[in-house]
N, C-alpha and C positions, 0 to 999 in steps of 0.2 A: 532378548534382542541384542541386549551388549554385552560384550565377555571385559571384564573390570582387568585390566595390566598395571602391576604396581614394578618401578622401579626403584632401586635405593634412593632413597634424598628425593623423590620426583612425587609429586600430586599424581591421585589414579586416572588413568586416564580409559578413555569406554571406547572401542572399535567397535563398528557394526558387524556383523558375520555377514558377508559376502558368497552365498554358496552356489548358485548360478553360472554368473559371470565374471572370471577374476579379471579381466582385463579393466584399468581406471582411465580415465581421463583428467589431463591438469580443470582444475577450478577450486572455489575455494567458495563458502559462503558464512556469514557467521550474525547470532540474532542472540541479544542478551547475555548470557555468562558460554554460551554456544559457540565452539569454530570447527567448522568440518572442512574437510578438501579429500580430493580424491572422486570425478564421479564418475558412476556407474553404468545410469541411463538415465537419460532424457525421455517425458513424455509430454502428448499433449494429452491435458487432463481433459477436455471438453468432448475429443472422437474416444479416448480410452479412461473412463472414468475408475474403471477395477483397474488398472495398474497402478493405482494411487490406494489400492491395499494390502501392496509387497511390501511386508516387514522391510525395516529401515526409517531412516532417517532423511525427508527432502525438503529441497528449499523450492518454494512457490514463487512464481511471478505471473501476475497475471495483467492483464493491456482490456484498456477501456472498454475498446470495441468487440472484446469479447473471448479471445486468445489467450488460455490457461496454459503454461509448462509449468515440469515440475524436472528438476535433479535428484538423484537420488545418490548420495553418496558415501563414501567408503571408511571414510575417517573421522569419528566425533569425537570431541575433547571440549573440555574446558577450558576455556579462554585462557590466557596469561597476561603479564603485561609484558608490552614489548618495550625492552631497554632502549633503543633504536627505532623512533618513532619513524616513517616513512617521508620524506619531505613530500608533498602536496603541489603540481605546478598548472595551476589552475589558467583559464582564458584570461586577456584583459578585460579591466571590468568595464572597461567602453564596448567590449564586443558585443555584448549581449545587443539580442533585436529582439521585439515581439513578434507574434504571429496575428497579435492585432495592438492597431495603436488605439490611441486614447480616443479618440474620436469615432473610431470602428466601434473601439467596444460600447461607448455610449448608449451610439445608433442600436447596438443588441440590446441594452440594457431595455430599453425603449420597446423594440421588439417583444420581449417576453414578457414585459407590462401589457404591450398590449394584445399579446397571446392570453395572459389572464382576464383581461376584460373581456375578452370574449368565450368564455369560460375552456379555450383549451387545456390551461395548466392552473395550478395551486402554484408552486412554485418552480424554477427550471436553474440551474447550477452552470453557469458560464463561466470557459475559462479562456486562457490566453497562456502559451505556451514562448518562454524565454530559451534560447539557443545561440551559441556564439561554436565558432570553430577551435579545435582542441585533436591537434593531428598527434598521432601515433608516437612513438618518440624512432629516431636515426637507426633503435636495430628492428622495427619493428613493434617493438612490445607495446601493449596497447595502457592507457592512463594506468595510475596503479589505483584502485579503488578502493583499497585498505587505505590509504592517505588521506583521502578524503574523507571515507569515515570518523578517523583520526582528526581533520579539523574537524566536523561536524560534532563531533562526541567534545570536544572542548569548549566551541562555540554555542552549541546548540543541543544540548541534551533532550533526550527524547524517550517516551516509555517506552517506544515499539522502532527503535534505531536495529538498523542491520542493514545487510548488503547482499549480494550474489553476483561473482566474476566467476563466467567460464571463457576463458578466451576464443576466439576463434582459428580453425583447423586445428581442434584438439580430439576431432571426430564426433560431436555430439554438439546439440545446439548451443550457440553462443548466446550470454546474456550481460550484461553490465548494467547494472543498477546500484543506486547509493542511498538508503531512505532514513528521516531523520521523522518520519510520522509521528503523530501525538493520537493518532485514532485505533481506534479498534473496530475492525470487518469481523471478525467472527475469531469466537474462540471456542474450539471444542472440548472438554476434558466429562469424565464421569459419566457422561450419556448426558448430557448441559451444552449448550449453546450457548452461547452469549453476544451481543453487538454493543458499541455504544457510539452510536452516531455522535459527530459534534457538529452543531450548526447555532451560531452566533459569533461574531470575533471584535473584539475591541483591543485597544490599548490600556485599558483599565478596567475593573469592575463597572465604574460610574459610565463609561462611555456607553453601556449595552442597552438596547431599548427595546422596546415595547414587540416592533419587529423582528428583531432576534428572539424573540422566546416566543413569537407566532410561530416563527418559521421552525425552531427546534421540534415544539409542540407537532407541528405538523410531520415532519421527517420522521419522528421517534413513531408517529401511530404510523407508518409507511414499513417502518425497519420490524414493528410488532405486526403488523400485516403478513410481512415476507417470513415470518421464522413461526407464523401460524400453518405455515404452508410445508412445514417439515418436520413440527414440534406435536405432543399429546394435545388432547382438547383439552384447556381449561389450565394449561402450566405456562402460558406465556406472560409475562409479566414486566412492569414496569419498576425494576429494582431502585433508579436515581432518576429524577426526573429533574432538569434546568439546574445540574450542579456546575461548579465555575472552579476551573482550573487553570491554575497560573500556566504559562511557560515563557520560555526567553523572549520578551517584548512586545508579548501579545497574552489576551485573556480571551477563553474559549466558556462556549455553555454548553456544558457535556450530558445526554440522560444512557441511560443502560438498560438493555431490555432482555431477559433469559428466558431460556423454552426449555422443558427437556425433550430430547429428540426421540420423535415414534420411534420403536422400537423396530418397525418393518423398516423403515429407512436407514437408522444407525446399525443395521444388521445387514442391508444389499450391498452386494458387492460394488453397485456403481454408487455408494453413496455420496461422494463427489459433485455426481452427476445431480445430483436430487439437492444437495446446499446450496449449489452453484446453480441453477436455473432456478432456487427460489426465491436467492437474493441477490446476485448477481447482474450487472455493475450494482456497489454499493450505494444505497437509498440519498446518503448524506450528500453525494457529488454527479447524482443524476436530477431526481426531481418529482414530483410528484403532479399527475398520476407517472407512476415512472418512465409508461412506454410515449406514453405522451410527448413527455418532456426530453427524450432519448432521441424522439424523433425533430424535436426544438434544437436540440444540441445539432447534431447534424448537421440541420440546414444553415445556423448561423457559425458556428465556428469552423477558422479558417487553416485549423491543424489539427491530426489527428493526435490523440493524449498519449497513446502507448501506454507504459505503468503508471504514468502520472492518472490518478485516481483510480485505478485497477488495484491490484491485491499483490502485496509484500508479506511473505512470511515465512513458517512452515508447517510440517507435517512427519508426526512421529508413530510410524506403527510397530507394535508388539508385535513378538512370534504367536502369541493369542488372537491376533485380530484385532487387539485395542486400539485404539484413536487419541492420539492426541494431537492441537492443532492451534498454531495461534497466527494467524493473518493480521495486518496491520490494511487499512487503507492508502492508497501510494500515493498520499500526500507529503507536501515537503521532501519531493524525492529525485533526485537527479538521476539521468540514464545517457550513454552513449554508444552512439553508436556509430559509423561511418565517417567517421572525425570530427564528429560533433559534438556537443555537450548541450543537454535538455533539464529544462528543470519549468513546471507548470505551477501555473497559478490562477485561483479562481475565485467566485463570489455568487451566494444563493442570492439570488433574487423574485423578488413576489410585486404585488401591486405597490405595495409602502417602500419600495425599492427609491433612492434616488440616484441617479446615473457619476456621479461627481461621486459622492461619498461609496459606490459601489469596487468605480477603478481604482479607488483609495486604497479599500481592502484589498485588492490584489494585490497593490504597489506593497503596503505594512507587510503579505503574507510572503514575499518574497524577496522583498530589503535585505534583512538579514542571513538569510542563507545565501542568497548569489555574492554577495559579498566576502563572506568566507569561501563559496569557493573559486572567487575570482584573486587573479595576481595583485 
């Protein structure tokens, strides 16, 4: 799939072979030791799930409600650093608004409590989505979203950090996204699946209770449900169950769950299609029963998520067919579009929920990143 180009003095660098269609489109996207630009084509992965098995290399974004693309593009390399960091010119930090205030979100909070008492849900994952205005700049060109990476990679390290800028009127769909996620939606490699929901969040180990590792408990048998649903009988498994992993000013309870993938599914051409309606929006930031709670979301929140909790990553295919694939969930992720700048925040909530300590968690899950990338 890559033809390796060595220059004097220069690290190797890996070009996709483009043999279709040579015309590129500007974009750029880049995940881990990963920066690709140059793309090729745009799909949606949801109506064309086999064009998500054209050798190459794409970047994934996919939106709550249910709207997968994917880029597919012409130039991978390995990262560098860059000498000349991009300056970052983010909104004031008074701009930010919610799309529900504290009081709103309570009354939800409330809501889904008593959606569980009445036994519609287990749990339901409510969010509230932060936006301030953040216009284009004087020639046109739209934020630089490498910048903000840039502060986010300093402020806020992340296991599953990346991005995907295709500007708009570059002839192929336009995306701007910026994610500093700590989750993992699915990882594919070997003919192996993997997810690891995270649900629990404190300020420290001690803060985490009783409730947090219900709610974990419960999500993790939801996320082993859904990859029963496209894995061998009897290889689905509970690799970590209630592990606790630090990150920048908050402590999560993380478990992991791996399948290997039936072989009639890791082998159709719409395989896509068969991952992605089985687990699809991810478990952790929907709710359980899922459709249930999907249908809770809905009715009480007052904005729609777009990639905020949808799926950040990518997807690597071989000239054999092979698979490899690593999605983040699009938490902790900021997106713009139409001159604005979005960045979502949420909280699981079940019967042991209290409404005070729930709009807390949102408040702690989104302090520190709107901050960095506010002026």
């Amino acid at each position: 799939m890559f033809m390796r180009i060595r220059g004097v003095g220069r690290p190797p660098r890996y070009r996709v072979r483009v043999h279709e269609q040579p015309s590129v489109s500007p974009g750029t996207a880049w995940f881990g030791d990963v920066e690709a630009s140059g793309v090729v084509e745009a799909v949606d992965v949801r109506d064309q799930p086999e064009r998500l098995r054209t050798p190459g290399w794409w970047a994934v974004v996919g939106e709550f409600e249910g709207a997968v693309r994917a880029w597919r593009f012409a130039d991978v390399s390995r990262r560098s650093e860059r000498s000349h960091a991009p300056v970052w010119r983010g909104p004031h930090a008074s701009a930010w608004v919610s799309s529900m205030g504290e009081d709103a979100y309570r009354g939800a909070v409330e809501r889904v409590r008593s959606a569980v008492a009445e036994g519609e849900v287990y749990q339901a994952n409510l969010c509230r989505v932060l936006s301030a205005p953040l216009a284009a700049g004087g020639d046109g060109d739209e934020p630089d979203a490498h910048a903000l990476a840039a502060v986010l990679a300093e402020g806020n390290p992340a296991p599953f950090a990346g991005g995907v800028h295709v500007p708009r009127g570059g002839g192929v769909d336009p995306v701007w996204v910026v994610s500093a996620s700590p989750e993992l939606f699915l990882r594919v490699e070997d003919g192996v699946v993997t997810s690891a929901p995270i649900k629990g969040t404190a300020v420290t180990v001690d803060g985490l209770t009783a409730k947090d590792r219900a709610e974990n408990v419960m999500i993790t048998d939801l996320v082993r449900n859904d990859l029963q649903r496209v894995c061998r009988p009897g290889t689905v498994e509970v690799t970590t169950l209630l592990g606790e992993e630090q990150h920048p000013g908050l402590v999560h309870l993380v478990s992991t769950v791996q399948g290997t993938l039936d072989p009639v599914v890791a082998a159709a051409p719409d395989l896509w299609a068969g991952l992605l309606d089985a687990t699809y929006p991810p478990g952790s930031v929907s709710g359980a029963p899922k459709l249930a709670a999907l249908d809770l979301i809905t009715a009480l929140e007052a904005a729609p998520r777009g990639p905020y909790c949808g799926a950040v990553g990518w997807v690597e295919v071989g000239d054999d067919g092979s698979v490899r694939a690593e999605l983040a969930v699009g938490i902790r992720t900021f997106w713009w579009r139409d001159g604005v700048l979005r960045f979502g925040t949420g909280a699981g909530i079940t019967w042991g929920s209290d409404p005070d300590a729930e709009w807390a968690e949102t408040a702690l899950k989104a302090r520190r990143l709107v901050a960095l990338a506010s002026r």
